[in-house]
C-alpha positions in Angstrom: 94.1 269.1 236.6 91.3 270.7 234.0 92.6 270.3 230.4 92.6 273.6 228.8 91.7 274.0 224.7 94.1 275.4 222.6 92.7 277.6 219.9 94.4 278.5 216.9 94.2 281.8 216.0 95.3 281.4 212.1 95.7 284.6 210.2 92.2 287.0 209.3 90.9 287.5 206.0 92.3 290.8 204.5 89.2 292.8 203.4 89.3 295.8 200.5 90.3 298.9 202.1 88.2 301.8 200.7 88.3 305.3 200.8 85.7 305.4 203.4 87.4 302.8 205.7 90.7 304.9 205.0 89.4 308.1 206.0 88.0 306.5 209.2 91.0 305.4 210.2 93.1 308.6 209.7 89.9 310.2 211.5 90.0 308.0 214.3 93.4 309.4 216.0 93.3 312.8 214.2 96.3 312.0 212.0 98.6 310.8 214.1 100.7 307.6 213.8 100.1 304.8 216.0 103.8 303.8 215.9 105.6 306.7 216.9 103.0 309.3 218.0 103.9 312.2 216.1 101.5 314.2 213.7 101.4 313.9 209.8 101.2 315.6 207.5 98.4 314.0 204.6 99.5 315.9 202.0 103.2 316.0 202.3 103.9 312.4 203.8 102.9 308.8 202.8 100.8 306.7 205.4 99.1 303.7 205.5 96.2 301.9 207.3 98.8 299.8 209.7 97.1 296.7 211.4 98.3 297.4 215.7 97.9 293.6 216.1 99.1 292.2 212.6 96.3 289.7 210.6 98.8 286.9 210.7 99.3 287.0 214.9 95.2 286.9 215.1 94.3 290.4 214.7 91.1 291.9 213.5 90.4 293.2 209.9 88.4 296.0 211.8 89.1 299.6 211.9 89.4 299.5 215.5 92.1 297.6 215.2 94.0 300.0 212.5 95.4 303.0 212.6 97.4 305.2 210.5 101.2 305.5 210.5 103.8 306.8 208.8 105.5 304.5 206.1 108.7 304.0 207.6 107.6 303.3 210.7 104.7 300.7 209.3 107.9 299.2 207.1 109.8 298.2 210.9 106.6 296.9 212.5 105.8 294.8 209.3 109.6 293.3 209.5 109.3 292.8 212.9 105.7 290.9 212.8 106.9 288.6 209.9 109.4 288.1 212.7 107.2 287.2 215.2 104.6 285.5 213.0 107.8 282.8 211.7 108.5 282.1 214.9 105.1 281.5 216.4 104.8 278.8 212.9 108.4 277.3 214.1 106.8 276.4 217.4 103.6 275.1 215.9 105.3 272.5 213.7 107.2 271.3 216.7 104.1 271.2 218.9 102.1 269.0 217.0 105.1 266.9 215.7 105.1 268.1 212.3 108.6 268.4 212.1 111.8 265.4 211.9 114.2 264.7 214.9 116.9 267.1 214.6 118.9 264.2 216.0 118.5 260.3 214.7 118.5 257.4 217.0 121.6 255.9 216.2 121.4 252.8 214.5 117.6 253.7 213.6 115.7 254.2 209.9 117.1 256.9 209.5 120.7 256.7 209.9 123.3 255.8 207.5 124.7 253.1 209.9 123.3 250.1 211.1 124.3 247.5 213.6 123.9 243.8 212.7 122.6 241.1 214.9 126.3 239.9 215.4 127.1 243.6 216.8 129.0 244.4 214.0 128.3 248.1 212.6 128.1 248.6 208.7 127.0 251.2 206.7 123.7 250.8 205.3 
């Protein structure tokens, strides 16, 4: 069987976003947002530069992958990326063994019991 690399992805570098990049990505789908696909309105509405593949799960700090999109919605797909992001660390730690048994041997180190060569048990 071939051994296949892992790769981490880690999170991207978060570069300054100036007016120029901003304006390129509100220019790039005409205004509308990325999230829910209806139109907004610049001047009346607050949007933001919103990541479609958040910097923490691997995604570019590129304005192809941005977009612009309507605070509210940007506010549920942040939550839900933190989400995603926390869990992807939770299986990380447990993949390379960072993490203590959930359950002790009994009788081992760490236990608050130990078991004498005579087979009696006595609290350490």
């Amino acid at each position: 069987m071939p051994f296949i690399e892992v790769q981490d992805v880690g999170t991207t570098a978060r570069q300054r976003l100036t007016p120029c990049r901003r304006l390129q990505v509100w220019e790039k789908t005409n205004g509308t947002c990325v999230l829910c696909d209806r139109k907004i309105d610049g001047g009346r509405e607050r949007w933001i530069a919103e990541h479609i593949r958040a910097l923490e799960l691997g995604g570019a700090d590129a304005v192809e992958n941005m977009g612009p999109a309507h605070e509210a919605c940007a506010l549920d797909k942040t939550r839900a990326d933190h989400r995603l992001a926390a869990k992807a660390k939770r299986q990380k730690i447990r993949h390379i063994g960072a993490e203590g048994s959930p359950r002790p041997l009994p009788f081992g180190r760490n236990s608050r019991w130990k078991r004498k060569l005579s087979g009696q048990i006595v609290r350490r």
